[in-house]
C-alpha positions as CSV (number, residue, x, y, z in Angstrom):
1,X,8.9,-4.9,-10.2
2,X,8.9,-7.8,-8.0
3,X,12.6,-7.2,-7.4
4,X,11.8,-3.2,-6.3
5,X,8.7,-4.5,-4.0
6,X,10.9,-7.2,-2.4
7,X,13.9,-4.5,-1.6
8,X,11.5,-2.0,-0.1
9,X,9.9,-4.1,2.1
10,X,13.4,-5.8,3.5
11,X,15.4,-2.7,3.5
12,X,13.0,0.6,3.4
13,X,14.7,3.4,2.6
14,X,18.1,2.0,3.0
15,X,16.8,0.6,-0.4
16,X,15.4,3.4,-1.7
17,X,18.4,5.8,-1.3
18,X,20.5,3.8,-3.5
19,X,20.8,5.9,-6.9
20,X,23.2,6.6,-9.5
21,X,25.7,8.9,-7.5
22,X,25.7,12.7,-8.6
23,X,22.2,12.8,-10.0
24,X,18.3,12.2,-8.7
25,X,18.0,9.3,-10.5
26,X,16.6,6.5,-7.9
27,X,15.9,2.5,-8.5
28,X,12.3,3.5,-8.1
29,X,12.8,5.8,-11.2
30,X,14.4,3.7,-13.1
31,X,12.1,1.1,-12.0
32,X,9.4,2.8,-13.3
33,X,10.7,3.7,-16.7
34,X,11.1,0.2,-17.6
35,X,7.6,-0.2,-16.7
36,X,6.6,2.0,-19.1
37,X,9.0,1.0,-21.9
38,X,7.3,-2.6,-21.3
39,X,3.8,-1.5,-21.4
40,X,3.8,0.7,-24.0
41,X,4.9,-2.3,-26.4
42,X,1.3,-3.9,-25.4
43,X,-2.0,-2.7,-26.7
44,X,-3.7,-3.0,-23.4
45,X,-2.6,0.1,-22.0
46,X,-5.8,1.9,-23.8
47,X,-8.1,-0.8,-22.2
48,X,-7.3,-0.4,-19.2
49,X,-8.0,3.6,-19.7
50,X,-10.8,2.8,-20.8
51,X,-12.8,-0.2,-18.4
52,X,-11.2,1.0,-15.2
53,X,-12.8,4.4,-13.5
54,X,-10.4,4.3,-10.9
55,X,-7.6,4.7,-13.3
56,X,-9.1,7.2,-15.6
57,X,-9.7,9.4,-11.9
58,X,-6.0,8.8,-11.7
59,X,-4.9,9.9,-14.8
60,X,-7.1,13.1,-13.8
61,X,-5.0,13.5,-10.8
62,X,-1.4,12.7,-12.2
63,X,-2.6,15.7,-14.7
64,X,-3.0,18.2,-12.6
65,X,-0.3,17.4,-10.7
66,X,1.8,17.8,-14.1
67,X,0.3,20.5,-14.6
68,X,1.4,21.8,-11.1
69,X,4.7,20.3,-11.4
70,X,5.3,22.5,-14.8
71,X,4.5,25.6,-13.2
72,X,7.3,25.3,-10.2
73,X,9.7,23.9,-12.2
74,X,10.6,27.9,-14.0
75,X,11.0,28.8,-10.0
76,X,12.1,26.0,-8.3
77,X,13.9,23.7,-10.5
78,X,14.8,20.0,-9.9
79,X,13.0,20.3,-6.7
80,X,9.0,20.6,-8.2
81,X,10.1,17.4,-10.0
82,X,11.3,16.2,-6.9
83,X,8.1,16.6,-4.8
84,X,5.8,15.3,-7.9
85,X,6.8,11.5,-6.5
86,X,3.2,12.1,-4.9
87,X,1.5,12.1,-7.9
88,X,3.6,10.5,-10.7
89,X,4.7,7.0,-8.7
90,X,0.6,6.4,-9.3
91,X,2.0,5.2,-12.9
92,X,3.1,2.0,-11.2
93,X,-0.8,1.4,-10.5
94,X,-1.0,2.1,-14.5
95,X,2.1,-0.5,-15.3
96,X,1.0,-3.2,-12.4
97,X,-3.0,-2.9,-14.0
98,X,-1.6,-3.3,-17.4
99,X,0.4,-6.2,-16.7
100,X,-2.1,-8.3,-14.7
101,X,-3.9,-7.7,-17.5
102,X,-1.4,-8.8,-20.4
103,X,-0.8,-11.4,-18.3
104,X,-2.9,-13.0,-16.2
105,X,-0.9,-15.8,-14.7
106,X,0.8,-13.4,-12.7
107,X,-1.5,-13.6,-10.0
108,X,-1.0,-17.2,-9.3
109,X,2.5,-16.1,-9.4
110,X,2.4,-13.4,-7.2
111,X,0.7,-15.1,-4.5
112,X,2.8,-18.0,-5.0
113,X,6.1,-16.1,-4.5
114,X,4.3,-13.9,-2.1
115,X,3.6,-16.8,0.3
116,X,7.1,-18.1,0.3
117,X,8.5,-14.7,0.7
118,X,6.8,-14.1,3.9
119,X,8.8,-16.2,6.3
120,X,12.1,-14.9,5.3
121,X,10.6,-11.1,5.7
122,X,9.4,-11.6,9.1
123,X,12.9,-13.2,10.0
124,X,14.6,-10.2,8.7
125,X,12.6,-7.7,10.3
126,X,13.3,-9.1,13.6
127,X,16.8,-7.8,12.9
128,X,15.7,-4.5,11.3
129,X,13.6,-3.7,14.5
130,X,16.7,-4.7,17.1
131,X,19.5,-2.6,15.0
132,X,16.8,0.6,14.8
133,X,18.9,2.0,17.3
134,X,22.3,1.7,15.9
135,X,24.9,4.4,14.8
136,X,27.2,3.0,13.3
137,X,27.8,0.5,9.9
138,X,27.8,1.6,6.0
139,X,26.0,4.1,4.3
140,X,24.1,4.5,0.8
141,X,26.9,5.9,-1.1
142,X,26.1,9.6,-1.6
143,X,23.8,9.7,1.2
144,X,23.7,9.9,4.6
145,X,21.0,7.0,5.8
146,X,22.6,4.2,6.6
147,X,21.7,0.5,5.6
148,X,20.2,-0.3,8.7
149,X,17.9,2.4,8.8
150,X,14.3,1.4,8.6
151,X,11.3,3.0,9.8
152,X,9.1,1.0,12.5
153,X,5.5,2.0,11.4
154,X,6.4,0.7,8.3
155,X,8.0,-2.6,10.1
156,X,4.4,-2.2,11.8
157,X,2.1,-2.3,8.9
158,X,4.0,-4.2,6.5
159,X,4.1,-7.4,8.9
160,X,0.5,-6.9,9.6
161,X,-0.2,-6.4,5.6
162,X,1.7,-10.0,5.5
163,X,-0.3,-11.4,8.3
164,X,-3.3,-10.5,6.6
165,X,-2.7,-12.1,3.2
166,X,-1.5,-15.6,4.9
167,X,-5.0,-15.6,7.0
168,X,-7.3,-14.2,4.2
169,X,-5.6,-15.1,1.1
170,X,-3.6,-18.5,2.1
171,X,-5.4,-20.1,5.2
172,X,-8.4,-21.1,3.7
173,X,-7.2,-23.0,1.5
174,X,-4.1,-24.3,2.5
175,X,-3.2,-27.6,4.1
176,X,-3.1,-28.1,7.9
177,X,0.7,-28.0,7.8
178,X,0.6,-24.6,6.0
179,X,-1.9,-23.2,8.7
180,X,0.5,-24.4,11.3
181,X,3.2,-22.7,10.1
182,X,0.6,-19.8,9.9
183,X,0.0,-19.7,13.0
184,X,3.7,-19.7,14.5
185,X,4.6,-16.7,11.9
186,X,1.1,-14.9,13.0
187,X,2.5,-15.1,16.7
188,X,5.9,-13.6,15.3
189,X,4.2,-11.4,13.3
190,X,2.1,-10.3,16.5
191,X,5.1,-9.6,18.6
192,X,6.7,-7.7,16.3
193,X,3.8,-5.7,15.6
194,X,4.0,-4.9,19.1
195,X,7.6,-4.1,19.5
196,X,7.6,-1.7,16.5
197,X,4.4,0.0,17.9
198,X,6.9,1.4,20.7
199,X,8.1,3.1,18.4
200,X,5.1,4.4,16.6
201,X,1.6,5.0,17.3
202,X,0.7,5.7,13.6
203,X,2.0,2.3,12.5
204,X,1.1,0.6,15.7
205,X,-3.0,1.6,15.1
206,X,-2.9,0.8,11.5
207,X,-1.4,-2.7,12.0
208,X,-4.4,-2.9,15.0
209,X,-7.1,-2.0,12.7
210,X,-5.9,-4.7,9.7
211,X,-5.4,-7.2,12.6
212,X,-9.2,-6.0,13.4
213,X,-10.9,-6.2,10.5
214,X,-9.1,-9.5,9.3
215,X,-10.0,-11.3,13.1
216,X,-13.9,-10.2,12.2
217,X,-13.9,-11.7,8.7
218,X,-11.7,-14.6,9.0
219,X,-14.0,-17.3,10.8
220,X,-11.9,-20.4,9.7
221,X,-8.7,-18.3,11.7
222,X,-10.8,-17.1,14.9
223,X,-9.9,-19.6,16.9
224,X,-6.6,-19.6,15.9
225,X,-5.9,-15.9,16.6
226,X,-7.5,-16.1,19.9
227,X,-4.4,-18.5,20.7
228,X,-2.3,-16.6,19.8
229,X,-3.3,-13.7,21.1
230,X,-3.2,-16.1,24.6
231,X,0.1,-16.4,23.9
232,X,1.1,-13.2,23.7
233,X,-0.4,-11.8,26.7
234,X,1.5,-14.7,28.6
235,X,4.6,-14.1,27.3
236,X,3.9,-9.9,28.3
237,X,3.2,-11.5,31.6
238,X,6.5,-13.2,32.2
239,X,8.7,-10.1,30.5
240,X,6.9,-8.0,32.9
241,X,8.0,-10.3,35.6
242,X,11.7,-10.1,34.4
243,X,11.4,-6.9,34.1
244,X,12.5,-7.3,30.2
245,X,13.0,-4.3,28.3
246,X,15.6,-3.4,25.4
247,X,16.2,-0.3,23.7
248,X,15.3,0.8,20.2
249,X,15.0,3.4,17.6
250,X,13.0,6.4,19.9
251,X,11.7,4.4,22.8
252,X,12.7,1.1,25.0
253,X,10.7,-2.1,23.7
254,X,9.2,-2.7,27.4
255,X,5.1,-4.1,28.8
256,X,5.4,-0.7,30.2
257,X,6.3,1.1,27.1
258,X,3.7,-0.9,24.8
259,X,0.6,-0.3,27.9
260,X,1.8,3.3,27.7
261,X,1.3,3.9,23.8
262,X,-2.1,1.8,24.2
263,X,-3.4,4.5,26.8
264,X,-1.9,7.5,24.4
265,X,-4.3,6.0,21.5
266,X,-7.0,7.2,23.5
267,X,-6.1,9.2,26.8
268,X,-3.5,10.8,28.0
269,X,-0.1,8.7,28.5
270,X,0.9,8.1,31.9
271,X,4.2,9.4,31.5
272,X,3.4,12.6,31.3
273,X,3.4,15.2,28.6
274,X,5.4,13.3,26.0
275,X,2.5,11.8,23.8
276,X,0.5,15.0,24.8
277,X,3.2,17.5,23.2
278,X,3.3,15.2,19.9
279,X,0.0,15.2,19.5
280,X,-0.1,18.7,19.9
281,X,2.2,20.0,17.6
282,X,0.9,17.5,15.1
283,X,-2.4,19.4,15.4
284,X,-1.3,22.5,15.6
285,X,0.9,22.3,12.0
286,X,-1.9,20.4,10.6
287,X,-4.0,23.6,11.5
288,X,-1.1,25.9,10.4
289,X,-1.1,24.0,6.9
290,X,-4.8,24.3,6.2
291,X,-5.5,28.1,7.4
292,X,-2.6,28.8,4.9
293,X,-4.1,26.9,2.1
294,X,-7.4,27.8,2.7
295,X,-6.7,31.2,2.0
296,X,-7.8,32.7,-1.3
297,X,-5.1,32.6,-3.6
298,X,-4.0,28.9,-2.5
299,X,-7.3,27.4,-2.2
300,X,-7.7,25.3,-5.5
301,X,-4.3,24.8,-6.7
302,X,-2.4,25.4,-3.3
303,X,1.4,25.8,-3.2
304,X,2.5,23.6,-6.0
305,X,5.5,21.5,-6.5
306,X,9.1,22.6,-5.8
307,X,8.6,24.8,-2.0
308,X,9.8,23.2,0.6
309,X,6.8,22.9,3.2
310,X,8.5,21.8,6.0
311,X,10.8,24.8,6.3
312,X,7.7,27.0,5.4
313,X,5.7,25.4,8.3
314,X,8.9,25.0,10.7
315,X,8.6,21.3,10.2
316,X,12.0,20.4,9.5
317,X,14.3,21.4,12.9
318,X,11.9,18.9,14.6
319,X,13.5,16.0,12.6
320,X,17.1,14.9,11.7
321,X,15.9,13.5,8.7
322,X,15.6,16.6,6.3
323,X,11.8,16.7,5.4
324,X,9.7,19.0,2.7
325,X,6.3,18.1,3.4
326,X,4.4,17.8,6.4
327,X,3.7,14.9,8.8
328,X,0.5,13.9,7.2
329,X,0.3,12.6,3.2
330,X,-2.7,13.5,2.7
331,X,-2.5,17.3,4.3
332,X,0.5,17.2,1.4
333,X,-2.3,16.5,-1.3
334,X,-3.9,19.6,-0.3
335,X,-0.7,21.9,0.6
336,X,0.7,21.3,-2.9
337,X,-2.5,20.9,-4.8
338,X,-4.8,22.3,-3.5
339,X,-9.1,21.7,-3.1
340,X,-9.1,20.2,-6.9
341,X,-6.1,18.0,-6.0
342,X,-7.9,17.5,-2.6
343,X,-11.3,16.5,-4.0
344,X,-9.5,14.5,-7.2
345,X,-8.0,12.0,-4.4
346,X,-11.0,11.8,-2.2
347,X,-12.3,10.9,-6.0
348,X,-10.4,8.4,-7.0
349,X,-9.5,6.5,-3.8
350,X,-13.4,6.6,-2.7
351,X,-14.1,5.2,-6.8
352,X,-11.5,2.5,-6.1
353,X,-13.3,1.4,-2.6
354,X,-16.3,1.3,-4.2
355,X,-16.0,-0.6,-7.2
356,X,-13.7,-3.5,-5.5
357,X,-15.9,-3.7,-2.3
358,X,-18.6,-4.3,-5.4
359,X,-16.4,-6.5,-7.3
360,X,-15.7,-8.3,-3.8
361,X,-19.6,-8.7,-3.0
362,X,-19.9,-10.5,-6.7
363,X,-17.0,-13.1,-6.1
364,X,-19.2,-14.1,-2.5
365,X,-22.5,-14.3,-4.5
366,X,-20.3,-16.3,-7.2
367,X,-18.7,-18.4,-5.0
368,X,-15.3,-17.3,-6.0
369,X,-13.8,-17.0,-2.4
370,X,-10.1,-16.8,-3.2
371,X,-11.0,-13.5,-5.8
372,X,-13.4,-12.3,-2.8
373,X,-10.5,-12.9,-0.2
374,X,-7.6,-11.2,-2.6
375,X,-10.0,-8.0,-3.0
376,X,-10.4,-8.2,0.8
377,X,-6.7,-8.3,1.4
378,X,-5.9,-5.3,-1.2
379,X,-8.7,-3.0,0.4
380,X,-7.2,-3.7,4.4
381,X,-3.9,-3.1,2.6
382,X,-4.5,0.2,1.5
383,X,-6.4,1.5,4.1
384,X,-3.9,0.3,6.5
385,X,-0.8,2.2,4.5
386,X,-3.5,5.5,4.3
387,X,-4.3,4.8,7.9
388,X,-0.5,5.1,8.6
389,X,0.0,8.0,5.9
390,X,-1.9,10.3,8.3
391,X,0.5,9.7,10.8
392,X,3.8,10.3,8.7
393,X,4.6,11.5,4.5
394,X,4.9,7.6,3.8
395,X,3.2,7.8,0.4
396,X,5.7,10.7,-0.8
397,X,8.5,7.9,-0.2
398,X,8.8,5.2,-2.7
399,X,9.3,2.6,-0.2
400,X,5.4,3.2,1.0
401,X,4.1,5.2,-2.3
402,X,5.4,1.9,-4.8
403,X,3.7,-0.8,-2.9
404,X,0.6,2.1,-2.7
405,X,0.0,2.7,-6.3
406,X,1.0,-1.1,-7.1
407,X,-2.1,-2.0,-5.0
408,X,-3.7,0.5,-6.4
409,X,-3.5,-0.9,-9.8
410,X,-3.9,-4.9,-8.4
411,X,-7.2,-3.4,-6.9
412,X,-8.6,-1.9,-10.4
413,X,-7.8,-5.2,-12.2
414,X,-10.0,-6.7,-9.7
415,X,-12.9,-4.0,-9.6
416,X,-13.4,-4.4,-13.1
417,X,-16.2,-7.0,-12.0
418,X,-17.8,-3.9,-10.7
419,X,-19.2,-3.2,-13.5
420,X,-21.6,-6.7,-13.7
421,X,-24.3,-5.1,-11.3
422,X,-25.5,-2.9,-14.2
423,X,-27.7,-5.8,-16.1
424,X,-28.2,-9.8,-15.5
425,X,-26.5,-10.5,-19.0
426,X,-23.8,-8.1,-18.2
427,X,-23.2,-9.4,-15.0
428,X,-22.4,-12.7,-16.7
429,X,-20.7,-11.2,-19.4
430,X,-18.3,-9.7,-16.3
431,X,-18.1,-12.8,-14.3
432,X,-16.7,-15.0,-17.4
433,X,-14.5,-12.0,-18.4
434,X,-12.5,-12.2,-14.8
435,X,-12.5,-15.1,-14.6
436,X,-10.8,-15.6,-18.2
437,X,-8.2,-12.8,-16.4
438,X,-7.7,-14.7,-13.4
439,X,-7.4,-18.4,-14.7
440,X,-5.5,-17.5,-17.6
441,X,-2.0,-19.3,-18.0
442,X,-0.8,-17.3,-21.2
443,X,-1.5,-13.8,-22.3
444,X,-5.6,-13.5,-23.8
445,X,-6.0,-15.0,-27.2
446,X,-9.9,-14.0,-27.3
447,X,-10.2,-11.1,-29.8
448,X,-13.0,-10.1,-27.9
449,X,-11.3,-9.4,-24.7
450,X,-11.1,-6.2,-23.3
451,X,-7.5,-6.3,-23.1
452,X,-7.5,-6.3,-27.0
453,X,-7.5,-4.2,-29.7
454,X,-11.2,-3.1,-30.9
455,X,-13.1,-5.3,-27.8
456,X,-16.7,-3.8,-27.5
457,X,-19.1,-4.4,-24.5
458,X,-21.5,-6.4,-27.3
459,X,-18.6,-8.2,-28.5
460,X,-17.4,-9.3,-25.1
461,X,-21.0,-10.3,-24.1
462,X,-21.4,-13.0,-27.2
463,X,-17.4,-14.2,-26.7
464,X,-17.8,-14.6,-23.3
465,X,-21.6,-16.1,-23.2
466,X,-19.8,-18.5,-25.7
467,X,-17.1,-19.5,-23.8
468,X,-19.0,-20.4,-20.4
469,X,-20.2,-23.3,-22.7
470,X,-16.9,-24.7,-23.5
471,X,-15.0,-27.1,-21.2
472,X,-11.7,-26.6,-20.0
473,X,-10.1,-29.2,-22.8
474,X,-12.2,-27.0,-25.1
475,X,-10.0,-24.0,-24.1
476,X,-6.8,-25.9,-24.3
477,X,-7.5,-27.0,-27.6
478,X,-8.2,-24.0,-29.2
């Protein structure tokens, strides 16, 4: 798993093209069938069905999509298996929840690696972002993308995704020299936020809004950002006096170019009809897709799995990257499945929300600020890659839809603590439940935990109202 993550975020769908030549058989497929083969040798896979809401509204929506999926495959073949990447990658939320589960350590783990994987990734994305714009150099073999290629919203919201987790996750309580070396990577990150917003608009506004959110919650990095936000304007300043500019992917990385895409956020650009014409046509097949779904026969289960939706809507002659769904990932929910597909992701996204943002509320009252900062940093993480779905078919693409789901299922391990705000003694029952799951070094040994067979709610309130009276030698003890 970590090794798929890693090679998405570093080489995007240079990475995700690579396959066994001749057949459809990607890394992220194979990926996830050793997932599987690993959780299914566990007996936690029926826990996690059965504490996390989220995933059981999940399971709901990979069903239908199967469902869906079975019907196009007698007309359309390989392709409805194809397209059904939008609903079946959501078993790498299943796998990732499973595991944290099993175990626990891996979340010291994952932040751990995490951390020290961030300054290589911003160093290499400085050189995705400048070769963008280059035509030449090796291919995936039996493919035409090339290794450089790499899309810049996703440059965009990744680096601002990483951003976030070093201020939220890291800063607070990391020594000074750590949040010195946050600070110069938050000033990289910053400028290449900007120079891959050039490029895109969707990215660029999603990377604003995380950068947003995390400036208003993060008091102990205020100060901080404010500097290097300083910085940044100054060093505009002097590129605009030299007249700087270099040329990328779609558009020149220029002061002009980045105050240009600013304005077309929410005005007209002042270059004229470029932004306006884009904006346009994205409305305009967004209303094309919905008048046609909306009509009677399409209305609940829409088109299914296995047309291709960007030559039906005339999508695809405006790319040279061959397409089959339109610009907008969640307009693809309802093209292929419909109102209940449609109203099953509103569901279940809106359930997962919820129940962290609860979960995240507990932590505060709790005192647990690194659990409360880690459920912060998965919610701005999502939002930012749904943000930036609007905008392009990201989540269809498992370079966007792996990391998705995985936080997905990172984000119903830690909205399990929703569930403490329904009585006092099962709000402590919760509490000392996650925290056995985060503090864990080794897999759960207490029978009554709901990661093992047979673990009822009255069973895991006497464990656990047992164990909050035993030290930590206790524990080590036993």
């Amino acid at each position: 798993m970590l090794f798929l993550l890693g090679g998405y975020l570093l080489f995007d769908r240079a990475f995700a093209w690579i396959h066994i030549p001749g057949t459809p058989v990607f890394l992220g497929e194979l990926g996830l069938g050793f997932g599987l083969f690993v959780i299914l040798q566990t007996p936690h896979l029926g826990r996690v069905l059965r504490l996390s809401r989220p995933i059981q509204l999940l399971g709901g929506f990979m069903l239908w999509g199967f469902a869906l999926t079975f019907q196009g495959i007698e007309e359309w073949g390989i392709d409805a298996v194809r397209d059904s990447v939008l609903w079946y990658y959501g078993l790498f939320a299943i796998i990732t929840a499973v595991m944290l589960l099993y175990k626990p350590a891996l979340w010291d783990e994952l932040v751990d690696k995490f951390t020290k994987f961030i300054p290589f990734f911003l160093v290499v994305m400085i050189a995705r972002l400048a070769l963008g714009n280059v035509s030449f150099g090796p291919r995936i073999p039996d493919s035409s993308t090339r290794l450089v290629s790499h899309k810049s919203a996703n440059i965009a919201v990744n680096v601002a995704i990483a951003l976030a987790f070093l201020i939220l996750v890291v800063g607070p309580s990391g020594s000074r020299k750590l949040q010195k070396r946050a600070t110069a990577m938050t000033l990289l990150g910053l400028l290449l936020i900007v120079g891959a917003g050039t490029q895109s608009r969707g990215g660029f506004l999603a990377a604003l809004f995380i950068l947003g959110v995390v400036f208003v919650l993060a008091r102990h990095a205020r100060g901080a950002m404010v500097g290097v936000l300083i910085v940044s304007v100054m060093v505009g300043i002097m590129a605009a006096a030299l007249d700087v500019k270099f040329q990328l992917d779609r558009r020149e990385l220029s002061v002009s170019q980045v105050i240009e895409n600013i304005q077309s956020i929410s005005e007209e650009a002042t270059s004229g009809s470029r932004f306006d014409n884009t904006t346009q046509w994205r409305l305009s097949l967004w209303g094309d897709v919905l008048d046609d779904i909306l009509l009677q026969e399409n209305v609940f289960a829409g088109r299914g799995f296995g047309e291709n939706l960007a030559v039906r809507y005339k999508v695809a002659a405006r790319s040279s990257v061959p397409l089959r769904n339109p610009h907008n990932s969640h307009l693809s929910v309802v093209a292929r499945m419909g109102m209940v597909g449609a109203f099953l992701w509103l569901a279940m996204f809106g359930t997962w929300f919820v129940h962290l943002a609860r979960s995240r509320r507990l932590y505060i009252e709790l005192g647990e600020a690194r659990r409360a900062n880690l459920s912060t940093w998965v919610m701005l993480a999502m939002t930012g890659i749904l943000l930036n779905a609007f905008f392009d078919p990201t989540i269809e693409g498992p370079q966007v839809g792996v990391w998705a789901w995985t936080l997905f299922g990172m984000g119903a391990v830690l909205g399990l603590g929703a569930r403490a705000s329904r009585s006092p003694r099962k709000r402590r029952a919760a509490v000392s439940d996650d925290g056995w799951l985060l503090r864990q070094k080794s897999p759960p040994t207490s029978a009554a935990h709901p990661s093992m067979p047979g673990a009822g709610m009255d069973e895991i309130v006497k464990t656990f109202d047992e164990l909050i009276g035993k030290t930590e030698d206790d524990l080590a003890d036993e």
